[in-house]
SEMIKOL-209135 format. One line per 4 residues: number of its first residue (from 1); their letters; for each residue x, y, z of C-alpha. Coordinates in pm, whole numbers, plus 50000, padded with zeros to 5 digits. Layout:
<recs>
NUM) a) X/Y/Z  ...
</recs>
This chain:
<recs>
1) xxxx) 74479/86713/18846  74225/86899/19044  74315/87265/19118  74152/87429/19477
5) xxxx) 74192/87827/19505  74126/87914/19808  74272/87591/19944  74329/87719/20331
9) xxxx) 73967/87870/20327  73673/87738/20522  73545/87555/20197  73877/87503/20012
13) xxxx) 74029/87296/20256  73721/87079/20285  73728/86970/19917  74077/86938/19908
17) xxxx) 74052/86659/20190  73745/86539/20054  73892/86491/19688  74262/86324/19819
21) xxxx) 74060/86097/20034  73859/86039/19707  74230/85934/19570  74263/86241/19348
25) xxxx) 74555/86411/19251  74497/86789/19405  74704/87107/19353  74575/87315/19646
29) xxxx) 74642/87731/19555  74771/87908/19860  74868/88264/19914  75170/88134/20132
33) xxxx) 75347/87840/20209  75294/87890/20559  74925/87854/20475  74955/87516/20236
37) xxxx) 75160/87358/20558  74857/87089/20668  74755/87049/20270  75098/86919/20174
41) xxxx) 75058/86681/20466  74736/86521/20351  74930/86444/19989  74836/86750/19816
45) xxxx) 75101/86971/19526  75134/87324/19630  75098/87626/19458  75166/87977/19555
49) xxxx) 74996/88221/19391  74875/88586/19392  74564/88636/19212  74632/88975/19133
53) xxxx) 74971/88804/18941  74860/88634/18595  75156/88436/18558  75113/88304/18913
57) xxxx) 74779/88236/18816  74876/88060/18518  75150/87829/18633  74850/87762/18917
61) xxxx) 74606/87602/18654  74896/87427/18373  74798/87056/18354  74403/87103/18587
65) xxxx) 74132/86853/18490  73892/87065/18697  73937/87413/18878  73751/87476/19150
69) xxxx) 73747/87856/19184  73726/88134/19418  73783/88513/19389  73764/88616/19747
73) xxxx) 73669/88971/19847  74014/89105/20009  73947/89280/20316  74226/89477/20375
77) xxxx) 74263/89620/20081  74183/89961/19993  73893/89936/19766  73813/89601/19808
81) xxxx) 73605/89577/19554  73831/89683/19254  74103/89426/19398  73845/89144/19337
85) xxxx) 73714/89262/18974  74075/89275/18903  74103/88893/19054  73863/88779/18799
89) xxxx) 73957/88951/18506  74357/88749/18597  74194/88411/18626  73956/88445/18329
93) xxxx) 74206/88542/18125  74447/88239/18240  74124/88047/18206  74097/88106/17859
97) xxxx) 74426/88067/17779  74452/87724/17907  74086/87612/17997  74100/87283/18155
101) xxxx) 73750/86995/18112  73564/87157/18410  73534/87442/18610  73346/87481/18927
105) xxxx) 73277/87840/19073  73231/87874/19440  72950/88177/19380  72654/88345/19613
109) xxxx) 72300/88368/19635  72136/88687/19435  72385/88634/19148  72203/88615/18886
113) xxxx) 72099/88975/18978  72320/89256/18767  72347/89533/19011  72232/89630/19368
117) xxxx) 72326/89398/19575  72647/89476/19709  72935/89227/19706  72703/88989/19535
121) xxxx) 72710/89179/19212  73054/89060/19183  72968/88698/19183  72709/88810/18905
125) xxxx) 73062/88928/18716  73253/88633/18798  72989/88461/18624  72960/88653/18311
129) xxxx) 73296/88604/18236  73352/88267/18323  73059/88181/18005  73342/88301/17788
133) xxxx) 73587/87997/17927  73558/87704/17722  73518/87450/17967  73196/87291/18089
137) xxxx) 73064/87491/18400  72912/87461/18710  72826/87802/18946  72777/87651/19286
141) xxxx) 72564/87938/19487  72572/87889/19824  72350/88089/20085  72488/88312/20370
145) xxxx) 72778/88110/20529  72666/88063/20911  73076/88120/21030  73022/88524/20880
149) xxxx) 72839/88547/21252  73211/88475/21388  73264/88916/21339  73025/88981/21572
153) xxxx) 73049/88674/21807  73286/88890/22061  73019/89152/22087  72788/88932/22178
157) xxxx) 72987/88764/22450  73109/89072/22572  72742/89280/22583  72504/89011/22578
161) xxxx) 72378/89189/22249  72392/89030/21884  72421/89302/21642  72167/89134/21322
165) xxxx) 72188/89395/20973  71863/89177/20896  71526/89341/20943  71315/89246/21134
169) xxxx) 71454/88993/21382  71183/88778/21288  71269/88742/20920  71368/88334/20820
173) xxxx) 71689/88354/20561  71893/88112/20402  72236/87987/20586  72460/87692/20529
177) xxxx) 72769/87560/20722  73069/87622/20467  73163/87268/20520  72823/87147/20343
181) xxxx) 72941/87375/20064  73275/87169/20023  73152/86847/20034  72873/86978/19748
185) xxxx) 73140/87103/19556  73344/86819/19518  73034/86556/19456  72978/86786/19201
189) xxxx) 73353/86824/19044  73367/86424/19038  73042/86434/18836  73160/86255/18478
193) xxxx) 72795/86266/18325  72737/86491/18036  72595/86842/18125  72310/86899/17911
197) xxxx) 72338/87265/17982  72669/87461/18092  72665/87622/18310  72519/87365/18559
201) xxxx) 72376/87608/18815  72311/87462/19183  72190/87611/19508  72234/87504/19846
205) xxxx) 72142/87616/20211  72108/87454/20524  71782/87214/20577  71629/87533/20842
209) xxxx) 71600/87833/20747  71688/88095/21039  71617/88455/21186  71857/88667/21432
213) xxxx) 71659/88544/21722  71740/88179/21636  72101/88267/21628  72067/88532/21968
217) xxxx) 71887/88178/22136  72163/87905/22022  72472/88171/22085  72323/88171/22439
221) xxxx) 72259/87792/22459  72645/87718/22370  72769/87973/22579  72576/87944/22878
225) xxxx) 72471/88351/22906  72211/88537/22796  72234/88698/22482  71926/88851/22282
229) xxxx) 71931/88964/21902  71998/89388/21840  71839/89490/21533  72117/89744/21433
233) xxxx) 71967/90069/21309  72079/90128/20911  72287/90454/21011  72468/90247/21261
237) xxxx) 72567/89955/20989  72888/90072/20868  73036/90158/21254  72937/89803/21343
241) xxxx) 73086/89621/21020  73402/89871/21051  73479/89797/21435  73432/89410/21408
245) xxxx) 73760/89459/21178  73611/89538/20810  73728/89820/20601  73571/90095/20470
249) xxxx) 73525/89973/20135  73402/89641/20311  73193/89724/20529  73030/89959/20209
253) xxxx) 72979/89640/19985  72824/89434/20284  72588/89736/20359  72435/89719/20031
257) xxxx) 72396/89358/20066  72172/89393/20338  71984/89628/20182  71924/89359/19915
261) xxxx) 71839/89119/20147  71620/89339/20373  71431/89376/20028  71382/89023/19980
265) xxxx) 71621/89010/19687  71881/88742/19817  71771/88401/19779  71751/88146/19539
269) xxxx) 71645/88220/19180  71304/88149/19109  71380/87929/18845  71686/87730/18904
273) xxxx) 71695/87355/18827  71873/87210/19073  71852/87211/19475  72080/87103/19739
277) xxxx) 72030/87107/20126  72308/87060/20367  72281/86903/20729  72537/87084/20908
281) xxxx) 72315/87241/21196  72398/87618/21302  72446/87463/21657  72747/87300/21537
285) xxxx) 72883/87552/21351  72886/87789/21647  72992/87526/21890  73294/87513/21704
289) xxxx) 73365/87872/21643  73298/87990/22044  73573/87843/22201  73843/88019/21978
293) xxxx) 73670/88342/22013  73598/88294/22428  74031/88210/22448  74080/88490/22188
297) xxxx) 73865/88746/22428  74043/88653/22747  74392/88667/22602  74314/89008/22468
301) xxxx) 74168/89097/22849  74472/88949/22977  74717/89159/22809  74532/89494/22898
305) x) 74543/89421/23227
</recs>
C-alpha cells in the first residue's frame, strides 16, 4: 500500500494517478471526503485525517509500504507556523510507531539551512526528525512551485502590474511546475534498488531558470494585455502577501523567505548528489491557471455590480 498526504494537493493528486495507473494499491489522505471524491474514482482507499489528530494519523499509515509525506503550512490558522511544527511532531511520532519500508518527503529548497529562511526552516525540521524514523528515506526538494504566482495573478490582470518580492527583477531563480514534482516523486517511491545512503536527497527545478520579467512577459503573452513586473518595496511585502488572502503569520514566514532568497540563500545545496530537471514550461503552467482566475475576477465584478 502506498500512502499520499496531501492527496487533493497540486502534487498529491499527481502521484496518486501516476502510481494507480502504475497498478498500485494507493491510500490517498484527505482532510474531507468531499475532497477524496475524484481519488476514489480513479481506484484509490480513502482516508480522512487531521494531521493535528495522531490517531487519525495513525490509522492513515497502518499497513503503508511507502508514505509519501507532506506537512503543509496551514494558512488560516493563527500562527501558522506552530500548527505545522505541531503537524510534524503527530506524523513522526506515528512514523515511528509504525514505520513502513520507505518514506518519501515532499521538502523545499534551502533546507538543509537551520534557521533564517522563513517557512523553509520548517522543512529543515521535518527533516531532522524524519532521520529518527526507521525507514529508508528520500527528501525530495523541489524549487519554488511556478502555481504560488496564482496569489498575485488577479493583481496583475486587474492593474497591469506583477507584484515580484524578488530583487532585482533581473535576478534568474529556480521554479518547477508542481506536476514535474509528482511524477519525480513517484519514479522515485517505485525505486526497489538499495539506497546506499538514507536519506536519498534529490533536487529538482524546471529546465529554465526565470526572473519576474520572464513571468510579467508570458502573463502578458497568455492574456493578451500588457503587464510589466513591480518590484515591491520590502515595507510593502507583508500588505501585498496579506491582501492576496495570506495571514498574518503567513505572510511573516514568506517575508523572511524572500529575504533568504534576495540573499542568495535558496537554491540547491552545493553539494547534493543527485539532480532532476522537469519539462513542464512556466507557459503552461500559467495557461492553465488564467482562465480560472479571469472567470473568478468577472464573477466577483459581477456580483458588485
Amino acid at each position: 500500500m502506498f500512502v499520499i498526504f496531501g492527496a487533493a494537493g497540486n502534487v498529491g493528486a499527481v502521484s496518486a494517478a501516476a502510481l494507480r495507473r502504475a497498478g498500485r494499491n494507493v491510500r490517498a489522505v484527505v482532510r474531507d471526503k468531499k475532497q477524496g471524491e475524484f481519488l476514489a474514482g480513479i481506484g484509490c482507499e480513502i482516508a480522512v485525517a487531521d494531521l493535528l489528530d495522531a490517531a487519525t494519523v495513525a490509522r492513515a499509515i497502518e499497513g503503508a509500504h511507502a508514505v509519501q509525506l507532506l506537512c503543509p503550512l496551514p494558512r488560516g490558522h493563527a500562527d501558522p507556523a506552530q500548527a505545522m511544527r505541531r503537524m510534524i511532531d503527530v506524523s513522526i511520532a506515528a512514523l515511528r510507531a509504525d514505520p513502513p519500508s520507505r518514506i518519501l518527503a515532499l521538502s523545499d529548497y534551502g533546507a538543509e539551512h537551520a534557521a533564517g529562511t522563513g517557512i523553509t526552516t520548517l522543512f529543515h525540521q521535518l527533516e531532522t526528525q524524519l532521520r529518527t524514523v526507521d525507514s529508508q528515506l528520500t527528501f525530495l526538494r523541489a524549487a519554488e512551485h511556478m502555481h504560488n504566482w496564482a496569489r498575485v495573478l488577479p493583481i496583475a490582470l486587474a492593474k497591469g502590474a506583477l507584484p515580484s518580492l524578488h530583487h532585482p527583477l533581473s535576478k534568474r531563480f529556480p521554479t518547477v511546475a508542481a506536476q514535474d514534482v509528482g511524477v519525480l516523486a513517484v519514479e522515485l517511491l517505485l525505486d526497489d534498488r538499495v539506497q546506499p545512503v538514507s536519506p536519498r536527497v534529490v533536487s529538482i527545478e524546471s529546465d529554465e531558470r526565470i526572473s519576474a520579467l520572464d513571468v510579467a512577459r508570458t502573463i502578458s503573452e497568455l492574456a493578451g494585455r500588457a503587464v510589466v513586473a513591480r518590484e515591491v518595496p520590502r515595507g510593502e511585502w507583508a500588505a501585498v502577501l496579506q491582501g492576496a488572502g495570506l495571514g498574518e503569520g503567513h505572510a511573516r514566514s514568506i517575508t523572511d523567505l524572500y529575504d533568504a532568497h534576495n540573499a542568495g540563500r535558496i537554491d540547491v545545496e552545493a553539494d547534493i548528489s543527485e539532480r532532476r530537471f522537469g519539462a513542464t514550461t512556466l507557459a503552461e503552467v500559467l495557461a492553465a491557471i488564467l482562465p480560472r482566475v479571469a472567470t473568478a475576477a468577472a464573477t466577483a465584478d459581477g456580483t458588485a455590480r
